[in-house]
N, C-alpha and C positions, 0 to 999 in steps of 0.2 A: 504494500500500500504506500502510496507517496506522502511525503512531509506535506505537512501544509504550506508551507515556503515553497516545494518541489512544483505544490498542486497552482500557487498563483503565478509559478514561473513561465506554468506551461500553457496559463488561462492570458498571459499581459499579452499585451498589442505585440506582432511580433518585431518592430524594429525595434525595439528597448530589450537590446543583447549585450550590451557592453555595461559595465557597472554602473557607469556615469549616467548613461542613458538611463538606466533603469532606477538611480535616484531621480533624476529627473519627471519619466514618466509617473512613478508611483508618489511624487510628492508636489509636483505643480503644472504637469501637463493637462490644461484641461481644466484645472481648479479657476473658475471667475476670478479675476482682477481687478480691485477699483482702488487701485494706487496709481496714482496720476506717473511716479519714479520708477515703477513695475512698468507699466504699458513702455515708456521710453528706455526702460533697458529691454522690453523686450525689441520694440524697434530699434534699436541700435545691432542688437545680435540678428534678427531676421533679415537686415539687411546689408550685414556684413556675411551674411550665409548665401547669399546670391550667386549662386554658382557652385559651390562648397557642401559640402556633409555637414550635418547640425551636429555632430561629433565630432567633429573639428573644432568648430563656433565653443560648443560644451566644453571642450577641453580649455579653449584660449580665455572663458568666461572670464576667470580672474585677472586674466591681463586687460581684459577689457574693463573689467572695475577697478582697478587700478587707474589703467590710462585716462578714463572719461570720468572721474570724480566721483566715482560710486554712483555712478550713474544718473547724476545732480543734472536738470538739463539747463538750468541756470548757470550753472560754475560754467558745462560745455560752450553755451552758447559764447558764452566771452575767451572762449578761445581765442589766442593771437597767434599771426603765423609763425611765430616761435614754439607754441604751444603743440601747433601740427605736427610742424619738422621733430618736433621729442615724439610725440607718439608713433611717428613712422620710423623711429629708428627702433622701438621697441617690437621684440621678438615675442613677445606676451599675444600680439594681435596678430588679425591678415592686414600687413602692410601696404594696403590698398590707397594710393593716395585719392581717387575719385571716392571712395568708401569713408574715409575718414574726412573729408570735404563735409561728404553729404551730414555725415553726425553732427558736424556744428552749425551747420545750413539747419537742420530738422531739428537740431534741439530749441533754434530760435523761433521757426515756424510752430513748434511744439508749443512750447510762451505762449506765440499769439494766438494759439487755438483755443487753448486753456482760458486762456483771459474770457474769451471770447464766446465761447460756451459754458463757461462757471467751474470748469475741469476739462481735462480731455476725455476721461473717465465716461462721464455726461456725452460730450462727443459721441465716442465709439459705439456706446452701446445702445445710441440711439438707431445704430445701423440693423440691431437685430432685435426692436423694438421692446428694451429693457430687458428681456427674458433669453437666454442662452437657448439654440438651436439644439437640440438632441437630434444626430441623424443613428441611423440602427444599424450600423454596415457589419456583416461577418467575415469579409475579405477586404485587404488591403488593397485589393486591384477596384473596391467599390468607390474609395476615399478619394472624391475630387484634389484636382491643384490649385482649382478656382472655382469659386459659383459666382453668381450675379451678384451677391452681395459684398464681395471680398473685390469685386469689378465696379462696384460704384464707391466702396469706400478708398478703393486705390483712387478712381478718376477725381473723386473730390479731394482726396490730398495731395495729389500732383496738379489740380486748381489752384491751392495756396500754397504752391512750391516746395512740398516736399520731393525728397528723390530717393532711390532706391524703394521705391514703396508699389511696386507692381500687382498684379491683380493675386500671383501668390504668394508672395510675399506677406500681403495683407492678406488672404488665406490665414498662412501660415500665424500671422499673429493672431489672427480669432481663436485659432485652435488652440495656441498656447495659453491664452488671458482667460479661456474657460468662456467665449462669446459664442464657441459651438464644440461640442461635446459628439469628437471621433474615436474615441475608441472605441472597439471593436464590441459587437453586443458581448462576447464571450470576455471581454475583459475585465476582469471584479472592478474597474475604477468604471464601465462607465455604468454599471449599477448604484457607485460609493457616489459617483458626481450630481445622483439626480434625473 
């Protein structure tokens, strides 16, 4: 008979195989987000993942908190090009200088959105009308890259000049901030998530 550890190894989504991953999966993929510092680190890592394994991004996470002020979009935004050329010398990150551009580009657009909608928070999840999506998928060949809704919340943040923020991209942040709930029906999280 298998462990119970054994039995949720075998039931998690299956790309949460590597340890990191699978802290990850089992402790905040998926979970709602309404921290205004959470949503902009998560976009700060979603779109330094553009092209890249999110096990990469996972691995480098610390360098990335590090680099970008613990992920203050405030501190970011007052980056100066001195501040750039340091984090592109750091090996902590993908030294992406379009990538690291757009972090201090999106941390000030980030501001004014916040401002502007009373949070960003508020923002986002007005895109999936306050209430997190539950979809039911049993296969990970079911699990969109994009839907229509990850395609208007990209087009309206490339409206007010955010970049790296593509249609999944912004996908991919719903799924993480917990605004759409994909794990697999067989997964104990997405029975735990609601």
């Amino acid at each position: 008979m298998p462990s119970d550890t054994e039995a949720r190894a075998a039931a998690r989504c299956p790309w949460a195989t590597d340890p990191l991953a699978v802290v990850y999966h089992d402790e905040e993929w998926g979970v709602p987000v309404h921290e205004d510092r959470t949503h902009f680190e998560f976009l700060v890592l979603e779109g330094a993942q553009a092209g890249l394994s999110w096990l990469t991004i996972l691995r480098k996470r610390d360098g990335y908190r590090r680099c970008f002020a613990e992920f203050d979009p405030a501190a970011v935004a007052d980056f100066s090009e001195d501040d750039i050329e340091r984090v592109l010398e750091d090996p902590g990150i993908v030294r992406n200088r379009q990538k690291v551009r757009a972090t201090v580009s999106n941390a000030a657009r980030f501001l004014e959105l916040a401002e502007e909608a009373g949070s960003f928070d508020r923002y986002i999840w007005s895109f999936v009308g306050d209430t997190p999506i539950k979809n039911a998928f049993r296969s990970m060949s079911e699990v969109p890259a994009r839907t229509a809704v990850s395609e208007a919340l990209s087009a309206d943040l490339r409206r007010r000049g955010f970049a790296f923020v593509g249609p999944t991209v912004c996908y991919a942040h719903l799924q993480a901030a917990g605004l759409v709930n994909d794990h697999l029906v067989t997964c104990p999280r997405w029975t735990a998530l609601g």
